[in-house]
C-alpha positions in Angstrom: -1.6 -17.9 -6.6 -0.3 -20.6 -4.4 -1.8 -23.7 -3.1 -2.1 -24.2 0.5 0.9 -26.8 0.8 3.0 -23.8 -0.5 2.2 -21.6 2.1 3.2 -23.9 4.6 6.6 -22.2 5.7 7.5 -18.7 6.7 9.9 -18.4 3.6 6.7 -18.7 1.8 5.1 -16.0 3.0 7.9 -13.7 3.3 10.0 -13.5 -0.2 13.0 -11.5 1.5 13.4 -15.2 3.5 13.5 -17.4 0.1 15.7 -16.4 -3.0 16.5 -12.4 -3.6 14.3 -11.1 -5.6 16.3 -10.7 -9.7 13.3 -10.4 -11.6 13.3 -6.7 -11.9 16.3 -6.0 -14.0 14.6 -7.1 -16.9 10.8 -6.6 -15.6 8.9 -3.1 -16.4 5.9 -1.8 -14.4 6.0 -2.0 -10.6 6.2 -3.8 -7.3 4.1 -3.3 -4.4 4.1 -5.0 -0.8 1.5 -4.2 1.6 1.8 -3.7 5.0 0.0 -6.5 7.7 0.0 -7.1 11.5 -0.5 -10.3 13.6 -2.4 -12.0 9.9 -1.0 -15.3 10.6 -2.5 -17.2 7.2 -2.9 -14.3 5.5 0.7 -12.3 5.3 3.9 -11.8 7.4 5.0 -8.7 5.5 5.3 -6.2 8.6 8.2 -4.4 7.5 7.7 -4.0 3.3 10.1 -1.3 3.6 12.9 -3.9 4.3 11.3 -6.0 1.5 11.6 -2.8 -1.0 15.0 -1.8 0.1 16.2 -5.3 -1.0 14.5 -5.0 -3.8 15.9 -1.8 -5.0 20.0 -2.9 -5.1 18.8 -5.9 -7.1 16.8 -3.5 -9.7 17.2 -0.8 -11.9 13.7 0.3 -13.8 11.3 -1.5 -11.9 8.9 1.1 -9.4 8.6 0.1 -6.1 5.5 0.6 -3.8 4.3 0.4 -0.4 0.6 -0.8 -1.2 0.1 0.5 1.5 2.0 1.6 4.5 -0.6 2.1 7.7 -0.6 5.7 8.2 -2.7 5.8 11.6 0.0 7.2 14.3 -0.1 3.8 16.3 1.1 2.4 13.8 3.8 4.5 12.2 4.3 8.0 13.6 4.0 10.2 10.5 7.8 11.6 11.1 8.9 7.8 10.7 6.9 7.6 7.8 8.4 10.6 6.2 11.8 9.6 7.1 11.4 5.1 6.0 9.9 6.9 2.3 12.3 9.4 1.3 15.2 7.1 2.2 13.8 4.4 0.4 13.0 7.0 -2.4 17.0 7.8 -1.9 18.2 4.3 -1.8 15.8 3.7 -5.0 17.1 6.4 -7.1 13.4 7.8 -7.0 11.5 4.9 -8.1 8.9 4.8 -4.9 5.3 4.9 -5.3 3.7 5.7 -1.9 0.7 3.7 -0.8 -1.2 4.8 2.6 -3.9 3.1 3.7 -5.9 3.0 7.0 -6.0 -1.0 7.9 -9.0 -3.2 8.2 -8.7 -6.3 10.2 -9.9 -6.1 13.9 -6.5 -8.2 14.5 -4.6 -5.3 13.6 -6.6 -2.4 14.9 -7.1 -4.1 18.1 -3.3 -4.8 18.6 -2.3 -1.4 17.9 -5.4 0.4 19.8 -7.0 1.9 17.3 -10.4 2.4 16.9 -12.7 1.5 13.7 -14.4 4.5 14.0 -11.6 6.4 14.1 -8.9 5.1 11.5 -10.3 7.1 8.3 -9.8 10.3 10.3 -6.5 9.6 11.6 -5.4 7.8 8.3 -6.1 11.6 6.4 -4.6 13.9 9.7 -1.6 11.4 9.3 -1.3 11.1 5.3 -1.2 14.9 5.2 1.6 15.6 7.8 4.0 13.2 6.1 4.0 15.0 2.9 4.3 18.3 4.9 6.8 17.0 6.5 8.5 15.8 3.1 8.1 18.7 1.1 8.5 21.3 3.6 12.2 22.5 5.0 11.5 23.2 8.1 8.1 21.4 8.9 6.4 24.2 11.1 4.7 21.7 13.3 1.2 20.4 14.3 -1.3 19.9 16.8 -4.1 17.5 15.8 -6.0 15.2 16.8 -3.7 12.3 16.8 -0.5 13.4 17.3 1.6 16.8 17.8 4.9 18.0 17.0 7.2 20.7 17.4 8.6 22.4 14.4 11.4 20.5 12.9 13.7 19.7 9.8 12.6 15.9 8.2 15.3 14.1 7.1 16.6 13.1 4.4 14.6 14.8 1.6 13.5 12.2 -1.0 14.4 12.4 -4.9 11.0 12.6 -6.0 10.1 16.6 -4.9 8.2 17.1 -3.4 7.2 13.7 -2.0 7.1 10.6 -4.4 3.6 9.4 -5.8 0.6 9.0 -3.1 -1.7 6.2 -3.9 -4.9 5.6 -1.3 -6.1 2.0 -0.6 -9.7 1.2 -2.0 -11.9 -1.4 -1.6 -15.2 -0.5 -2.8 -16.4 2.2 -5.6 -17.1 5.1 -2.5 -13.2 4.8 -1.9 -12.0 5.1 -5.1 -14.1 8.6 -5.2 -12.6 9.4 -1.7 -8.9 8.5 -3.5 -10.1 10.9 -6.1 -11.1 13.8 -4.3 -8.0 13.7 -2.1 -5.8 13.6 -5.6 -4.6 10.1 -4.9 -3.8 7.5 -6.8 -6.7 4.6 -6.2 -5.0 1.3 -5.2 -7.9 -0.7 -5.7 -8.1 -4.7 -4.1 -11.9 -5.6 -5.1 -12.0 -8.3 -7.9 -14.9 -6.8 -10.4 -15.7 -7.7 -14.2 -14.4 -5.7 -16.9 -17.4 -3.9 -17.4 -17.8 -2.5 -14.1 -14.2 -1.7 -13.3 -14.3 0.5 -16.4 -17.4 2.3 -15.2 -15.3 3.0 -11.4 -12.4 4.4 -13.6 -14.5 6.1 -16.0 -16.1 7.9 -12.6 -13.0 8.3 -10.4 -11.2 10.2 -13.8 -14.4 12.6 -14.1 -13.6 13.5 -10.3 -9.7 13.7 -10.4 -10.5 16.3 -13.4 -13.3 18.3 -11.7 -13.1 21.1 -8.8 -14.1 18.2 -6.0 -10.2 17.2 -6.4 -8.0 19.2 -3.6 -4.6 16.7 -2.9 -3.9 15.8 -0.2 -0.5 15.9 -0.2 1.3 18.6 -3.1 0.8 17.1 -6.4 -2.2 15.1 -7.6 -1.3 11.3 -9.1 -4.0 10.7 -11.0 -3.9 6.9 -11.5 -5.9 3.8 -10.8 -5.0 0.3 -10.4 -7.4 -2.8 -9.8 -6.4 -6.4 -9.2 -7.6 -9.0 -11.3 -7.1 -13.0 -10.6 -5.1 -14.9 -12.8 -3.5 -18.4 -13.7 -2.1 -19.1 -16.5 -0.9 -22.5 -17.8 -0.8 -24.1 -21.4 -3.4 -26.6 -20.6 -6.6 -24.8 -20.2 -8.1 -27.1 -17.5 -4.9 -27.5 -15.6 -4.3 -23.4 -14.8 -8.0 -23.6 -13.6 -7.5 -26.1 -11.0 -4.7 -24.3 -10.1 -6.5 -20.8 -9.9 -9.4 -22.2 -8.1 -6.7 -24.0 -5.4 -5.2 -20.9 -5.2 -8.2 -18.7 -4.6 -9.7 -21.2 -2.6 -6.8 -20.8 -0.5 -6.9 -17.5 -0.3 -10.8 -17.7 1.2 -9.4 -19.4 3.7 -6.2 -17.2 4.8 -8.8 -14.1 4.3 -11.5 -15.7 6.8 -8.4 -16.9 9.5 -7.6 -12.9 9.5 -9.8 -12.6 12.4 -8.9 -15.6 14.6 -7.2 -15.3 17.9 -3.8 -16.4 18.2 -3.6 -20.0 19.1 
């Protein structure tokens, strides 16, 4: 992680503004950028789809994730978040991984209008219109809660058919069950030990396999991740002072998520 003094310009915090990104042609596994609103310390990545896009003409093997676009209507209207996937998924040769997510910060909630009490419920009306909309030709239409729309045609189709891979952002071990019953893949940002994060996979896998699993969207991706902190450097001591800098840093942009603008 980086150290405070490295955060200190907007290139920093935004790697489409410092050097384009070349580690993916040689680099397995996948990328993910998450998207945030108004999180001055804490991240300026409010358009990750531009971020991926860039990312995909400078890779070939590499996945590429939103993790995780806000699926609430204020924020992204569930036909724009049809269309910005399945293009990416186009531009990417069908290498996107789908993260939705409902947001958590009152900074973003409040700038957008929505409601704490209500972002789960219009995070799932949402979720499941924009894979309807991407895996059906026409989409019928809908009248919900959050938003209605006439029947119409989404385009462009992605390459991943139905829709690409839906992941659901987790925090806590209740989530990861909610991921699993909804046939999502569990993005999961809590650090745990060991032991206890394979006791929440061991658990959301015995869900995902039972009859409390009904996807949300067409397929089920049955798939967990969890972060873990790292540093690594070949002096012991010196990649813990840099891993506690950069976590204590972190503390710090994570608190400052909630201050008011100036």
């Amino acid at each position: 992680m980086r150290s405070a003094e490295s955060w200190s310009s907007p290139a920093a915090r935004c790697p489409t503004a410092a050097a384009p990104p070349r580690w993916g042609k040689v680099a397995e596994g996948s990328r993910h950028a998450i998207e945030h609103h108004f999180l001055e310390e804490y991240s300026h990545s409010s358009a990750p789809e531009v971020f991926l896009a860039a990312c995909s003409q400078r890779t070939k093997r590499i996945r590429l994730g939103h993790g995780v676009m806000l699926m609430a209507p204020p924020y992204n209207h569930p036909a724009r978040a049809a269309e910005r996937i399945a293009t990416l998924d186009l531009v990417a040769n069908g290498r996107v991984e789908w993260g939705t997510g409902e947001s958590a910060t009152a900074m973003e909630m409040g700038g957008f209008g929505v409601k704490p009490e209500e972002k789960t419920a219009l995070w799932a009306e949402a979720t499941e219109q924009a894979a309807n909309m991407l895996a059906m030709t026409p989409y019928p239409g809908f009248r919900g809660a959050s938003f209605e729309m006439p029947c119409r045609n989404i385009l462009p189709k992605p390459v991943q058919r139905p829709h690409p891979p839906m992941w659901m952002a987790c925090s806590r071990r209740e989530s990861i069950h909610r991921a699993a019953r909804n046939g999502m893949g569990a993005l999961t940002f809590a650090f745990v030990a060991p032991e206890q994060a394979a006791k929440w996979v061991e658990e959301y896998y015995d869900i995902i396999r039972s009859e409390d699993c009904v996807p949300r969207g067409h397929t089920v991706n049955p798939n967990i991740a969890l972060v873990s902190g790292m540093s690594v450097h070949e002096d012991e001591q010196e990649a813990i002072r840099r891993g506690l800098d950069g976590f204590r840093f972190f503390g710090y942009a994570a608190k400052a998520c909630e201050e008011q603008p100036g």
